[in-house]
RODO-2510 file (C-alpha; in nm, 4 decimals, decimal comma):
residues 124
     n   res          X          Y          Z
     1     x     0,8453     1,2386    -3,0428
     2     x     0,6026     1,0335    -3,2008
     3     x     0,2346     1,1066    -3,1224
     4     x     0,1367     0,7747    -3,1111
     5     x     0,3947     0,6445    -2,7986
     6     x     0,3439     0,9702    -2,5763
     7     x     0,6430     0,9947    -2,2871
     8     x     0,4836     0,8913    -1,9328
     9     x     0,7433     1,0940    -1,7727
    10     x     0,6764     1,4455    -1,6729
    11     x     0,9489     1,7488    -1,6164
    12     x     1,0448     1,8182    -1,2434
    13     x     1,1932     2,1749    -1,4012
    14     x     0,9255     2,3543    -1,2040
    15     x     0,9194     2,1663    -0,8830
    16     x     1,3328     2,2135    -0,8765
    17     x     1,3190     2,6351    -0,9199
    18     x     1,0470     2,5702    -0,6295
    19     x     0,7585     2,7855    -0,8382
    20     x     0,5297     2,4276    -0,8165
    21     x     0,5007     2,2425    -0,5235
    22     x     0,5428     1,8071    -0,5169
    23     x     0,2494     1,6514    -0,6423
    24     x     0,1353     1,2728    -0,5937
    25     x     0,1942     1,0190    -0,8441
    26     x     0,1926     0,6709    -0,8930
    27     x     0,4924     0,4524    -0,9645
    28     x     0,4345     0,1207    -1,1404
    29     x     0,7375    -0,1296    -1,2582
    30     x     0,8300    -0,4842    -1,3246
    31     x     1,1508    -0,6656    -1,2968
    32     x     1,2217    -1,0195    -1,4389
    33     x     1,3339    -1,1751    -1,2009
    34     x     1,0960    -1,3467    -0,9725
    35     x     0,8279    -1,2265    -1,1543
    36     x     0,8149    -0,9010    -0,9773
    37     x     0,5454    -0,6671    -0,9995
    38     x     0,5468    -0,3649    -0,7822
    39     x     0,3615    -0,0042    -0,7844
    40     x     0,3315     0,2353    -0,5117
    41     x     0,0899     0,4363    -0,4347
    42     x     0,1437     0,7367    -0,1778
    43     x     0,2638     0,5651     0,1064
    44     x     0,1135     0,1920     0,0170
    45     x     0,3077     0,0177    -0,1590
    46     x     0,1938    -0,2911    -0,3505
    47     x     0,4277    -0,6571    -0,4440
    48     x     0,4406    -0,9494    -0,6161
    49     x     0,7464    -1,1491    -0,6107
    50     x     0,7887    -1,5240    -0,7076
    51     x     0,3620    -1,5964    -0,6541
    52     x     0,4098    -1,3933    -0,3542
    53     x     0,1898    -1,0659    -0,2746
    54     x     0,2463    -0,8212    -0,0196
    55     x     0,1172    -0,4434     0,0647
    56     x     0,3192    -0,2357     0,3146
    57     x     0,2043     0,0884     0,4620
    58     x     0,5978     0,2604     0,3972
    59     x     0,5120     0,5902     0,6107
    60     x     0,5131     0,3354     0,9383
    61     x     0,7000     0,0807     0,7743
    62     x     0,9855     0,2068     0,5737
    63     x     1,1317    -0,1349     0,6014
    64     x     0,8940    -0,3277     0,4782
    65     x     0,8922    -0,5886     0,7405
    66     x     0,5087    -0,5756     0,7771
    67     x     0,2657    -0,7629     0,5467
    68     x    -0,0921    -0,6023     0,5612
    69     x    -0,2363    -0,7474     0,2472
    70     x    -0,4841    -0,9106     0,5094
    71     x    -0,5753    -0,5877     0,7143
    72     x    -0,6261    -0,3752     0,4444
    73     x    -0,7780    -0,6367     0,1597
    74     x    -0,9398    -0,3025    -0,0415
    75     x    -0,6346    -0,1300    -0,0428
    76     x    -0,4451    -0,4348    -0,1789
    77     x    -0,7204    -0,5443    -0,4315
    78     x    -0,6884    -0,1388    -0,5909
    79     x    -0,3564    -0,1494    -0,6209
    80     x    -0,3226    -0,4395    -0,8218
    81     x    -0,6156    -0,3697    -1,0220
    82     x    -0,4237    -0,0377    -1,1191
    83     x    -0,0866    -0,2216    -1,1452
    84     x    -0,3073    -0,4717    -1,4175
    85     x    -0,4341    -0,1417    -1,6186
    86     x    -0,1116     0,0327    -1,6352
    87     x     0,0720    -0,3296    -1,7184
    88     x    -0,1977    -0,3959    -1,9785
    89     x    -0,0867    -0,0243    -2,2090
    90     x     0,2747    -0,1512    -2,1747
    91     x     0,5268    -0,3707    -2,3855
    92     x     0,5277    -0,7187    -2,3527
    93     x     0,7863    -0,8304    -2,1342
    94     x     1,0649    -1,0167    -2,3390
    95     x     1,0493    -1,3996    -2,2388
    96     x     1,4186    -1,3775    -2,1994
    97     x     1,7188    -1,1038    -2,0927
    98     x     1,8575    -0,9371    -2,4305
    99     x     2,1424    -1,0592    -2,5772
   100     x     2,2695    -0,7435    -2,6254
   101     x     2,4132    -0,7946    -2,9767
   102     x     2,2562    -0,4521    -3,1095
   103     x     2,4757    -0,1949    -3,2153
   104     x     2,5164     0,1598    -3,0352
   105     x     2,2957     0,2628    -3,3657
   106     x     2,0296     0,0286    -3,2667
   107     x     1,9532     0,1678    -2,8846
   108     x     1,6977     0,4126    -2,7773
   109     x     1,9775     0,5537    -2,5786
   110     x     2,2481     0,5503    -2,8320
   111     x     2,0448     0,7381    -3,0677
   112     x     2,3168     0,8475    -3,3467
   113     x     2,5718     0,6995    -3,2215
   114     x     2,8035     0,4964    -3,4930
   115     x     3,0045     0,1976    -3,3771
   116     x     3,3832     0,2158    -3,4879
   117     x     3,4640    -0,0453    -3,7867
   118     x     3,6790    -0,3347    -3,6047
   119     x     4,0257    -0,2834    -3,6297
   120     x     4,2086    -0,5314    -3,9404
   121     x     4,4271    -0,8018    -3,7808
   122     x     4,7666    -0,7052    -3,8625
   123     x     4,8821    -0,8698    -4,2035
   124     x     5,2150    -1,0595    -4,2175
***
């Protein structure tokens, strides 16, 4: 691994052979579409979608049917402060989807991988 781009991800090996118990952690993400920002936070969870904002409590709302980003203006206001901080140390999002033209050689998760020569077109 390179120094300089550190993993945010974290091993669960300890958690799963029970000798460390869950810990809290926040989840951030965006998704292209609609312009959709999201990050949740224990049980808050924080949205943006298409100029829209929302902030559901998922413990008492698991289906998010419930907008409180009016009850509970500080809790909304931190999370997207935090969603603005994490966005700001990550890649810029690409303006457009990929074209997916790169070879297998090409792709994080295709590291070593060589794609096969095309086959000839048979000769007559």
């Amino acid at each position: 691994m390179d120094p300089a781009y550190p993993p945010d991800g974290e091993s669960l090996m300890l958690i799963l052979a029970e000798r460390a118990a869950p810990h809290p952690r926040k989840l951030y993400w965006r998704f292209m579409a609609g312009g959709q920002r999201a990050m949740r936070d224990g049980d808050w969870k924080y949205l943006r979608i298409a100029g829209n904002e929302f902030l559901f409590d998922l413990a008492k709302d698991p289906r998010e049917r419930a907008n409180l980003k009016d009850r509970h203006k500080d809790v909304l206001d931190r999370l997207k402060a935090d969603w603005e901080a994490w966005n700001s140390a990550m890649l810029p999002e690409r303006s457009r989807p990929s074209a997916y033209s790169n070879p297998g050689s090409g792709l994080a998760d295709h590291y070593g991988v060589t794609n096969p020569r095309p086959a000839e077109a048979p000769t007559r």
